[in-house]
C-alpha positions as CSV (number, residue, x, y, z in Angstrom):
1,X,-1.6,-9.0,4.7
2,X,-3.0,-6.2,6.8
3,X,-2.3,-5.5,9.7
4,X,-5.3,-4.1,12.5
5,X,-3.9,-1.7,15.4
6,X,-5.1,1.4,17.3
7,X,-4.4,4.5,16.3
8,X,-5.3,8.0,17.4
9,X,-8.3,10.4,15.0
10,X,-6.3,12.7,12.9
11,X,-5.7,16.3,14.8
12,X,-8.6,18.8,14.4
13,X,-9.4,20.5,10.8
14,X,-10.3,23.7,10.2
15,X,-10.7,25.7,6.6
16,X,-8.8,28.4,5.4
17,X,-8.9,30.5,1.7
18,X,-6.5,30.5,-0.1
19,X,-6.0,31.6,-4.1
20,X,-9.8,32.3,-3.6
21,X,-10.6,28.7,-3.3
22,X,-11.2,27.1,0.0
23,X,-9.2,24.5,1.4
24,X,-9.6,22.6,4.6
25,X,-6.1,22.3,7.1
26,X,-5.6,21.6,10.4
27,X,-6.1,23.6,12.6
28,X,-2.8,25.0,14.7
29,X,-0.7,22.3,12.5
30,X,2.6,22.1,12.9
31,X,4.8,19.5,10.2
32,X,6.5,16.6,12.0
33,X,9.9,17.7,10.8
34,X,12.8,17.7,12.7
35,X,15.3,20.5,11.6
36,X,18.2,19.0,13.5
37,X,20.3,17.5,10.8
38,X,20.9,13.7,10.9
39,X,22.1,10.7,9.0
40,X,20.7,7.8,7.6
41,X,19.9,4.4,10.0
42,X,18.3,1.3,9.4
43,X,15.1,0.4,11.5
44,X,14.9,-1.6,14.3
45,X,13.8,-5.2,13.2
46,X,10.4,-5.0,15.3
47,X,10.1,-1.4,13.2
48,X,10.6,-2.3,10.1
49,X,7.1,-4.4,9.9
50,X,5.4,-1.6,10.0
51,X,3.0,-2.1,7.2
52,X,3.4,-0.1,4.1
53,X,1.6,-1.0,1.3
54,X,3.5,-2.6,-1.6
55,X,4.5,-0.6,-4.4
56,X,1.8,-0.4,-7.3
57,X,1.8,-2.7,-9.8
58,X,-0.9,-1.1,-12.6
59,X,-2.9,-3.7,-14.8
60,X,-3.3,-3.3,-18.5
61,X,-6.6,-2.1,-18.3
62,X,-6.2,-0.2,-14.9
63,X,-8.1,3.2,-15.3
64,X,-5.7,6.0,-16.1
65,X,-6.3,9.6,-14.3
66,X,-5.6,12.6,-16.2
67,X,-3.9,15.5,-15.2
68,X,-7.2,17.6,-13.8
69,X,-7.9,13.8,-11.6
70,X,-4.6,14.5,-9.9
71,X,-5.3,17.7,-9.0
72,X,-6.9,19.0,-4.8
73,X,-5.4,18.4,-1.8
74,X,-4.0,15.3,0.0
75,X,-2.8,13.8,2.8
76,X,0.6,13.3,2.8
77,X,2.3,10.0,5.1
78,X,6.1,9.5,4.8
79,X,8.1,7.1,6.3
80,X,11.7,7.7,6.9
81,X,15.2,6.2,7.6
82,X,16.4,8.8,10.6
83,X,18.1,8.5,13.7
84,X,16.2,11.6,15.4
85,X,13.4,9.0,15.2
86,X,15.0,6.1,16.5
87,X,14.5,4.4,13.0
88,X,11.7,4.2,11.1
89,X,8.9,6.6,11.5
90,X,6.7,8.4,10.0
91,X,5.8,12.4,9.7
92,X,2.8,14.0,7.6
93,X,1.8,17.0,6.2
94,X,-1.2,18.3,4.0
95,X,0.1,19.2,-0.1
96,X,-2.3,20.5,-2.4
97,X,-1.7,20.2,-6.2
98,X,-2.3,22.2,-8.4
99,X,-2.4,22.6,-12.7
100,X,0.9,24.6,-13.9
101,X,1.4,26.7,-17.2
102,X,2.2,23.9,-19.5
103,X,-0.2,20.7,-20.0
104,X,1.3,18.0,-18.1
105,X,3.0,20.7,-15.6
106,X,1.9,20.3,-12.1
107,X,2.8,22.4,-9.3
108,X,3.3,20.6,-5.9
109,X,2.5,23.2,-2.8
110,X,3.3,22.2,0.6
111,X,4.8,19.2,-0.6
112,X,7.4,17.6,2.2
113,X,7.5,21.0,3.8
114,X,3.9,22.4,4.5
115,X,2.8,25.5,4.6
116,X,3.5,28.8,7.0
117,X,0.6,29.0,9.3
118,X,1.9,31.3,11.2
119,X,0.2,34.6,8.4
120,X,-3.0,34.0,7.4
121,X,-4.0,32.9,4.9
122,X,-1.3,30.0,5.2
123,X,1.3,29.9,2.2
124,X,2.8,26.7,0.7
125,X,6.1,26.9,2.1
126,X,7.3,24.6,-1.0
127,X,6.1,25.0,-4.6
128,X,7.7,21.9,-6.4
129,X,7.4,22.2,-10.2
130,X,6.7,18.3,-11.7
131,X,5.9,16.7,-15.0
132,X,3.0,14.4,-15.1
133,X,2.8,11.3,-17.3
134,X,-0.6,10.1,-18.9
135,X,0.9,7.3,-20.0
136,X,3.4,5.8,-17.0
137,X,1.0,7.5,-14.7
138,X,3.6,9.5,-13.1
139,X,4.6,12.5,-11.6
140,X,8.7,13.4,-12.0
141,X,10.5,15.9,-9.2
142,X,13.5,17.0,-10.9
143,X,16.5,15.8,-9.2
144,X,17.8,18.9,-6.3
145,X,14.3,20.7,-6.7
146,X,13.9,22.9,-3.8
147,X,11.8,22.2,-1.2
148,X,11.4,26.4,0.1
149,X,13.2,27.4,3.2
150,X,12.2,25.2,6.5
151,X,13.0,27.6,9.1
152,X,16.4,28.4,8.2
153,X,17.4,25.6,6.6
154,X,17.0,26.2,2.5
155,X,15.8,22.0,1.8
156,X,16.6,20.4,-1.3
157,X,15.8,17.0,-2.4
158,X,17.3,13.9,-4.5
159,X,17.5,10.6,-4.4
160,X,20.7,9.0,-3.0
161,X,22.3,6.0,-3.6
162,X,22.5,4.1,0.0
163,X,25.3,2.3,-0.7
164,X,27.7,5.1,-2.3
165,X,26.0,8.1,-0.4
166,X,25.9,10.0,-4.3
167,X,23.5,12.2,-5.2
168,X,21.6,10.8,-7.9
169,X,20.4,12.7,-11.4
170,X,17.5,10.7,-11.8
171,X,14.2,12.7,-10.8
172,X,12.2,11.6,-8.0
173,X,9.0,9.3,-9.5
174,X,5.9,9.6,-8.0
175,X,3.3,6.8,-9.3
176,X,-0.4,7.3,-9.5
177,X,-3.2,5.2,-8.8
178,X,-6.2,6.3,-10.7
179,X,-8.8,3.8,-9.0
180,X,-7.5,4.9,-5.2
181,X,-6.6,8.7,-5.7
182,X,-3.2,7.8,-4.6
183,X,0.2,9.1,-5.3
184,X,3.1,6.9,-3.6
185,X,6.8,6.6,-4.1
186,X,8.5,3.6,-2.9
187,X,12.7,3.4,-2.1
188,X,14.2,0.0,-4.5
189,X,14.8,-2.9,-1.9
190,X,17.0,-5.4,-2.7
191,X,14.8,-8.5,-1.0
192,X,11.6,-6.3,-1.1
193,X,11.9,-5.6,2.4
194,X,13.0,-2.1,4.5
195,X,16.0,-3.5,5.7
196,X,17.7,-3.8,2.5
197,X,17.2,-0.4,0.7
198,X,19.3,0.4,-2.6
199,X,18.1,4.4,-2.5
200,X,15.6,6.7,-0.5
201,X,15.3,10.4,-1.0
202,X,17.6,13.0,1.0
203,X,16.5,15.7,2.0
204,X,19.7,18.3,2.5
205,X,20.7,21.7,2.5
206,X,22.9,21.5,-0.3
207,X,21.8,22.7,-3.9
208,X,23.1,21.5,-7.5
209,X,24.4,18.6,-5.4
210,X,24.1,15.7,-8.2
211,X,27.6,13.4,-7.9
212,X,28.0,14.8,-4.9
213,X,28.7,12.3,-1.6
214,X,26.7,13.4,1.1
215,X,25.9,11.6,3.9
216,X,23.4,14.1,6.3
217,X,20.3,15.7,5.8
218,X,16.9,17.0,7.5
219,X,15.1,13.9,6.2
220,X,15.7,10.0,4.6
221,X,12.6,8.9,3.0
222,X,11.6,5.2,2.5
223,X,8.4,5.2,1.4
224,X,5.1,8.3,0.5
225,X,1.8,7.8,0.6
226,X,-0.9,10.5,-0.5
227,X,-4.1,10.1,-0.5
228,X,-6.7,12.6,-1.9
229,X,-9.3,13.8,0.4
230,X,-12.1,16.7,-0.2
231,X,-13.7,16.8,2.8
232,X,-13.6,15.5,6.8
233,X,-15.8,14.2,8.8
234,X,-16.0,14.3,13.3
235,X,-15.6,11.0,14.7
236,X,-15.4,9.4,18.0
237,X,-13.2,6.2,18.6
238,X,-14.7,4.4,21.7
239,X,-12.3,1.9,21.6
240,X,-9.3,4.2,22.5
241,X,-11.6,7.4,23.5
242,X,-10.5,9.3,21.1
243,X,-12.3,12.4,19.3
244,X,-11.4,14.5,16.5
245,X,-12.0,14.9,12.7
246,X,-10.3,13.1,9.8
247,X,-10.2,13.3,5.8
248,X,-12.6,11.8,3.5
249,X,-13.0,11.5,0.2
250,X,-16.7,11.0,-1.0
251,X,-18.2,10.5,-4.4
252,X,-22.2,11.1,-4.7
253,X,-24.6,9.2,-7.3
254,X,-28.1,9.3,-8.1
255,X,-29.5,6.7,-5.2
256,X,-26.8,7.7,-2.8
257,X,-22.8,7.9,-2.4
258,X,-19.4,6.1,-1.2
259,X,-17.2,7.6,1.4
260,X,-13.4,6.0,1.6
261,X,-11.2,6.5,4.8
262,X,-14.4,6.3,7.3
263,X,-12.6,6.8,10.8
264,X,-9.8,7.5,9.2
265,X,-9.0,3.7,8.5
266,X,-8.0,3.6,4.7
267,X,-8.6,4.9,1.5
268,X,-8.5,1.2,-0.2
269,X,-12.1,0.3,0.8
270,X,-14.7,2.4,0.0
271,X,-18.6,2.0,1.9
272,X,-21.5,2.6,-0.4
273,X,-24.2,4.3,1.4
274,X,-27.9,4.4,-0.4
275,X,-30.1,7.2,0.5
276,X,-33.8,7.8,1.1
277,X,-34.3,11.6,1.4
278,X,-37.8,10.9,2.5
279,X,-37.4,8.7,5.2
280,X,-34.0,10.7,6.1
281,X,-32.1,7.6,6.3
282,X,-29.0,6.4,4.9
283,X,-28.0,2.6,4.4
284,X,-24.8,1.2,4.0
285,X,-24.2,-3.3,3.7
286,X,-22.0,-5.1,5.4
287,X,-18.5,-4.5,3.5
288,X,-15.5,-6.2,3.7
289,X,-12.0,-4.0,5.2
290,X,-9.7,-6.8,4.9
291,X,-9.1,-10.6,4.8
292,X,-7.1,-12.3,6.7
293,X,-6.2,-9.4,9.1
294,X,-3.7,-9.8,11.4
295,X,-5.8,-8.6,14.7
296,X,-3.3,-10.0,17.4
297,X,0.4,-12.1,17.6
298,X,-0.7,-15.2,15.5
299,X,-4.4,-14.8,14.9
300,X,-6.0,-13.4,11.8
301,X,-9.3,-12.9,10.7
302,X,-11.5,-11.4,8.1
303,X,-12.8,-7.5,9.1
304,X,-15.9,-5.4,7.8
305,X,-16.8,-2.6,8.3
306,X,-20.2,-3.3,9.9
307,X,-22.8,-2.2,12.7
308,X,-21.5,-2.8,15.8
309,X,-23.2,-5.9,16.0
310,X,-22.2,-6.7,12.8
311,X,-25.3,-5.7,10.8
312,X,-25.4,-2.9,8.2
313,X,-24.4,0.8,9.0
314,X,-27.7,3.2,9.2
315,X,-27.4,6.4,9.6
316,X,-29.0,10.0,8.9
317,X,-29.5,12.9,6.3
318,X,-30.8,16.2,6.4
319,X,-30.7,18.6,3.9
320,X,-29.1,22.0,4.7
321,X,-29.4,25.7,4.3
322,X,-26.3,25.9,1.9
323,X,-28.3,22.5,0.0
324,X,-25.8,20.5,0.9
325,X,-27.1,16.8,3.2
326,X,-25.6,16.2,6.5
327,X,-24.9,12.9,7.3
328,X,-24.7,11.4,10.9
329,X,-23.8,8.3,11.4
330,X,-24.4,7.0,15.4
331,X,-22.3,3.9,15.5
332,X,-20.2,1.7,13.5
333,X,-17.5,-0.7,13.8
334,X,-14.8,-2.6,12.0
335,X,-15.8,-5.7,12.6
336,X,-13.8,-9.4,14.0
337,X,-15.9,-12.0,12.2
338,X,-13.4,-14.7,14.1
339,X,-14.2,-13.0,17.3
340,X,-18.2,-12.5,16.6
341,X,-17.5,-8.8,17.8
342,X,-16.6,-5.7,16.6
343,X,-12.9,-5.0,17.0
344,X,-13.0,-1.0,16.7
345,X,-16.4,0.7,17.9
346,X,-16.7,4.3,16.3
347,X,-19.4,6.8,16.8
348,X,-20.6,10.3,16.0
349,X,-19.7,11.0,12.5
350,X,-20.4,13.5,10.9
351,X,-20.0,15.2,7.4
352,X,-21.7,17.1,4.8
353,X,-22.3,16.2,1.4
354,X,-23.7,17.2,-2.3
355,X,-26.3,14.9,-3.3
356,X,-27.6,15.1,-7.2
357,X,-31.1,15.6,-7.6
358,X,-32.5,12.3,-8.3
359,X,-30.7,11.4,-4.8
360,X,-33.0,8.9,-2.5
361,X,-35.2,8.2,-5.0
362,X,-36.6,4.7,-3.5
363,X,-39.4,2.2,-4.8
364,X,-39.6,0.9,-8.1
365,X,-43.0,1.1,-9.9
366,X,-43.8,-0.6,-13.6
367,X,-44.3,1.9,-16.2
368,X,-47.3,1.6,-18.4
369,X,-49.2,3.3,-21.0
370,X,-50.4,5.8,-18.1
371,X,-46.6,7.1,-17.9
372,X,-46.2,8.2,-21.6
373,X,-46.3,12.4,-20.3
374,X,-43.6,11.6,-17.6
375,X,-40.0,13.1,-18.7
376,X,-37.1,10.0,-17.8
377,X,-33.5,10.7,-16.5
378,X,-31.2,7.5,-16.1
379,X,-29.5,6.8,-12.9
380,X,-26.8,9.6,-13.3
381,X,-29.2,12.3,-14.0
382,X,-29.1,12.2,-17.6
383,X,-32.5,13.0,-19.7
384,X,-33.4,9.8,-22.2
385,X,-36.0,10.3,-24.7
386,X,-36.7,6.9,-25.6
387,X,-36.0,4.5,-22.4
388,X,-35.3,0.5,-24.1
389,X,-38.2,-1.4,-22.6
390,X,-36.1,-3.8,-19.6
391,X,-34.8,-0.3,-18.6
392,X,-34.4,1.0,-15.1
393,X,-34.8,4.5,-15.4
394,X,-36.2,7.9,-12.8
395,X,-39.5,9.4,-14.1
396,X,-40.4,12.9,-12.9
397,X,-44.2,13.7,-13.9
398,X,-46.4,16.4,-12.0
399,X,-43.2,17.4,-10.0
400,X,-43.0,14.1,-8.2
401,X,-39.8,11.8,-9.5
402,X,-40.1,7.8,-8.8
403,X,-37.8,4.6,-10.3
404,X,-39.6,3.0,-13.1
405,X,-38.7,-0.4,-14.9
406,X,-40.0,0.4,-18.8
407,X,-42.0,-2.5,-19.7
């Protein structure tokens, strides 16, 4: 069940180049690591129900990503057993993979530890080789892979027995999610829950370490969570008064596009948006964020994301110089259906996007023998000769381009 709370817009994004490709990084980031070298602790029992998402379990006929999906930046959450922390808590930093020499060779950089911004452009202050898996859908750390130098301390990482305090030689297994973009490793619990871990990952100073008994480290990691973003949007949070930017992915199609993480509230649930370039307007329905939502102690209720009267989400676009659209959305909410109100009030967004040509094409006409010059595209762009009468297909004829259903 999900849980509904507060939190705070991601810290301010600005892009940097790097390897001749941009990416887009905080700006004036600094990694929520704490150098001091701790041990191991349990979290406190009102702590450990922080909600994590349950571990992946990947249907038969789950899409599978290749090893090109996997690759672009992310957004990295990790929640940790550490004292410095007073239990469990989180930290976050922003990896980018990229392809290595071999075919399923990937090449994590900036993963756990970041990158230097202190030279410009910022360097990857890890660069973790790993194997990826079509089949299992993983990606494998070998075990003591080095992590780069945080500060002065050289980081190396393994996973640990919690019981023994030994340095395992199995490699560290990240699982992918084709249909979310995301890349999660979860510790073994005996009773599923935090407060019974059998491993996590260490984090230690300590190289070629495997049999080893070691019992501190910089970091004890529970649980990761990345989530692939290519863009961010500006966003204002009435409800707490917060403003800032935060990472989105977005997808376009022919009639419009979808947008995952809107406010920065979750990559699971993605709002479709149609698009009139005409009119300049942007539509997206009433869409479900969770059921059953645990908004306060005791009460639940099902959440959309919705106007903030609970309608659909209209917004704006306008084409650009560089030919990308800018999209403004005004308002929006995530919406208590229980309550008849909206629970979280968001305005001012903001982001740019690349729309396909055929983008906003709206009203649907009935083709007859009139139409037989016009050139037809279906719905993704693609040219088709001889439309199958019943067909919904875009029509372009003396440089205007309108939906027709072939009779």
């Amino acid at each position: 069940m999900k849980t509904l709370t507060l939190c705070a817009v991601l810290v301010l994004f600005a892009p940097f180049v790097s390897d001749a490709a941009e990416r887009i990084l905080p700006a004036g980031f600094t990694p929520r690591h704490s150098e001091a070298v701790v041990s191991k602790t349990l979290p406190a029992a009102a702590q450990s129900q922080r909600p994590v998402h349950a571990a992946p379990a990947a249907a038969a006929d789950a899409p599978k990503a290749t090893r090109d999906d996997i690759l672009g930046d992310y957004i990295y959450d990790e929640f940790r057993y550490t004292a410095s922390f007073q239990g469990w808590d989180y930290m976050y930093c922003i990896p980018q993979i990229v392809a290595g020499d071999a075919s399923d060779e990937v090449i994590l950089l900036g993963f756990w530890a970041d990158y230097d911004t202190s030279v410009y452009p910022p360097v990857p202050i890890s660069q973790v080789k790993a194997t990826f898996d079509y089949e299992s859908q993983t990606i494998s750390i070998p075990a003591g892979a080095s992590l780069g130098k945080y500060g002065d301390y050289p980081a190396y990482i393994y996973v640990s027995d919690w019981a023994t305090d030994i340095m395992q030689p199995d490699p560290i297994v990240l699982h992918v999610d084709a249909a979310t973009r995301a890349i999660t490793y979860y510790c073994d619990r005996t009773d599923g829950t935090w407060m019974t871990p059998e491993n996590c990952l260490i984090v230690t100073s300590e190289a070629d370490a495997v049999g080893q008994h070691i019992t501190k480290g910089v970091d004890f990691i529970g649980a990761i969570i990345m989530n692939k973003y290519n863009t961010v949007m500006s966003v204002t949070n009435r409800t707490t008064g917060d403003s800032g930017y935060n990472p989105i992915y977005t997808e376009s199609r022919s009639d419009g596009f979808t947008v995952y993480n809107l406010g920065g509230y979750g990559y699971e649930t993605g709002l479709t948006f149609s698009v009139d370039t005409e009119a300049g307007t942007c539509t997206a329905p009433v869409t479900l964020w969770g059921k059953d939502v645990a908004v306060s102690e005791g009460v639940t209720s099902d959440i959309y994301f919705a106007s903030v009267s609970g309608g659909d989400i209209s917004g704006t676009v306008t084409k650009t110089d560089s030919g990308a659209w800018a999209v403004k959305l005004p308002s929006w909410s995530l919406y208590d259906t229980a309550a008849g109100k909206a629970y979280i009030e968001f305005a001012d967004g903001a982001f740019d996007i690349e729309l396909p040509d055929p983008a906003g094409i709206t009203g649907i006409t009935a083709a007859g023998d009139g139409a037989s010059a016009a050139v037809y595209y279906d719905l993704t762009g693609r040219r088709v000769d001889a439309p199958a009468a019943g067909s919904l297909v875009i029509a372009v004829e003396g440089g205007k381009a309108s939906k027709v259903l072939i009779k």
